[in-house]
C-alpha positions as CSV (number, residue, x, y, z in Angstrom):
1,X,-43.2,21.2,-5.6
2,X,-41.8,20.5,-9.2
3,X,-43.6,22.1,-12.1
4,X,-44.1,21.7,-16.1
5,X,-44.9,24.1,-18.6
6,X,-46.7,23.4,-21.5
7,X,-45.9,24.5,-24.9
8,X,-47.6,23.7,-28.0
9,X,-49.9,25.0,-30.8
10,X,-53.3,26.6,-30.0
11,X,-55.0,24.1,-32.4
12,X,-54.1,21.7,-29.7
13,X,-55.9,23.5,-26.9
14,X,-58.1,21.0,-25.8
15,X,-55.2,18.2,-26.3
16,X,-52.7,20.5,-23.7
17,X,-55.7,21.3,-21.3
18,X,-56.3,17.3,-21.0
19,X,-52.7,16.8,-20.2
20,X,-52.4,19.9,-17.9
21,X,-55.8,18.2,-16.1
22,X,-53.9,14.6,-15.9
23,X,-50.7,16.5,-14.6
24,X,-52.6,18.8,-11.7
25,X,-54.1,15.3,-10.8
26,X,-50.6,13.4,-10.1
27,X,-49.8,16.5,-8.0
28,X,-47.5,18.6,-10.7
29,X,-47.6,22.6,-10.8
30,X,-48.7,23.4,-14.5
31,X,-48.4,26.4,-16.3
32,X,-50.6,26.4,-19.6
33,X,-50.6,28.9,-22.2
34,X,-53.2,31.7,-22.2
35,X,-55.1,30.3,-25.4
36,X,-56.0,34.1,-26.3
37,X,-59.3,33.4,-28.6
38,X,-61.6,36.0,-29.5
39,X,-64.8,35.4,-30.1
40,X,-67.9,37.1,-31.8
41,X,-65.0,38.9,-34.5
42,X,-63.3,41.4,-31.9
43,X,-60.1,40.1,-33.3
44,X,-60.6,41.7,-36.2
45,X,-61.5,45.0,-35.2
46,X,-58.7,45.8,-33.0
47,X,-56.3,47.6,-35.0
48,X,-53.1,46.2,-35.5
49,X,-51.3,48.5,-33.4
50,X,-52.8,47.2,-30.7
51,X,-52.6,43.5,-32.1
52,X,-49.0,44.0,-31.8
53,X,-49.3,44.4,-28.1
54,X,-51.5,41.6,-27.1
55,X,-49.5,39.3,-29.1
56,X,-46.1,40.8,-26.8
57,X,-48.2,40.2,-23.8
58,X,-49.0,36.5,-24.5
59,X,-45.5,35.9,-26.0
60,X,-44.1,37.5,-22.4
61,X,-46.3,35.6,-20.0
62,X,-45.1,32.3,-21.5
63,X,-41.5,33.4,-22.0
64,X,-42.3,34.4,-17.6
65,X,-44.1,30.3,-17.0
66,X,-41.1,29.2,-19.2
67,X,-39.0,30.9,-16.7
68,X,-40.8,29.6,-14.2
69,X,-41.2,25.9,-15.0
70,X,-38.5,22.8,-13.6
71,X,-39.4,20.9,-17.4
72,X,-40.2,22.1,-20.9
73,X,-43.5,19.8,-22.5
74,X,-44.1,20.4,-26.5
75,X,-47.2,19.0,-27.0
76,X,-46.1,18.4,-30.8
77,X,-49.7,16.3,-32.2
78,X,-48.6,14.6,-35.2
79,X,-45.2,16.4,-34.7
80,X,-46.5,20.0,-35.2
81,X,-44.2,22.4,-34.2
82,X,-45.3,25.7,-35.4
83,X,-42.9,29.4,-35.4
84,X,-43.8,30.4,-31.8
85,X,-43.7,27.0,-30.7
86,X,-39.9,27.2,-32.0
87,X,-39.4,30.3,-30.3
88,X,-40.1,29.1,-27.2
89,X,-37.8,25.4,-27.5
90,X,-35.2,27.9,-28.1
91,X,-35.7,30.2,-25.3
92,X,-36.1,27.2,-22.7
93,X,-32.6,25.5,-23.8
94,X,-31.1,28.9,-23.3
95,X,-32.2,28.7,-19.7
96,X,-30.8,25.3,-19.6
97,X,-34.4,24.1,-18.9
98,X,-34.9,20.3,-20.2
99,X,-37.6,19.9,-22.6
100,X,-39.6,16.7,-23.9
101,X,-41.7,16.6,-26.8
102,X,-44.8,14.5,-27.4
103,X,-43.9,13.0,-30.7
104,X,-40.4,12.6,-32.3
105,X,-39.6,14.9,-35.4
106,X,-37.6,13.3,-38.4
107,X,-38.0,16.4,-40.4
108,X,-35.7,18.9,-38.5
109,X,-32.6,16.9,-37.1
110,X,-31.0,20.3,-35.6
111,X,-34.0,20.9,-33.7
112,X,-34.4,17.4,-32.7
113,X,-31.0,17.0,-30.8
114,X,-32.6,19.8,-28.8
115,X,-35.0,17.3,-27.1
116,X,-34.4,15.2,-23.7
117,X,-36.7,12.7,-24.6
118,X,-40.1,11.5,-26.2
119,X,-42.5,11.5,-23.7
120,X,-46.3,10.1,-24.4
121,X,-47.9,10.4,-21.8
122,X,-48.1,12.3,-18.2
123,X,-47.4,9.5,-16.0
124,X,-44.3,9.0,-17.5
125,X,-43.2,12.6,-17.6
126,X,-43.8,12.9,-13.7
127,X,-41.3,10.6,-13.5
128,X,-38.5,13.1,-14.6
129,X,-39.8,15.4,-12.4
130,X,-38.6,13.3,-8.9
């Protein structure tokens, strides 16, 4: 069965659960990012040490789904593209993996030869996928 990663801000959350939902429908594998949100202010009272360490945990487990994953999505709303984001378009071309974006990007050109193609919606990234 082919699968998809999604990659993408947290600010988009809801925006990459929708298009995870519309991809499980048409039968794809997804593999979202762990939103890690904290509610009720235990964010701030870990200590940063520990911070650290969640942050290499989340950082891993999508660097593992990257792995994973037959296509790269950046869900890229209003073509956001933010540090980690970056981190992981550079870490799925490395693998060789092919990776669409949402929207196309005018501001970075180096980054933006990086990019298969512009993909809108999920029907017509299933179609990469056969």
């Amino acid at each position: 069965m082919k699968s998809v990663v999604i990659c993408g801000s947290s600010r988009f959350a809801d925006e990459m659960r929708e298009f995870a939902k519309k991809l499980q429908d048409l039968g794809i594998v997804v593999y979202e990012p762990h939103l890690y949100r904290a509610s009720g202010g235990v964010w701030d009272e870990i200590k940063d040490f520990d911070k650290k360490f969640v942050a290499l945990g989340l950082a891993h487990d999508h660097f593992y789904k990257i792995r994973m994953a037959d296509i790269v999505y950046i869900l890229n709303k209003d073509g956001y593209i933010g540090i980690s984001t970056n981190i992981e378009i550079g870490y799925a071309v490395a693998l060789n993996k092919p990776v669409y974006v949402y929207e196309e990007l005018d501001d970075e050109p180096c980054r933006k030869i990086l990019f298969s193609k512009v993909v809108k919606n999920p029907e017509e990234l299933v179609r990469f996928l056969k």
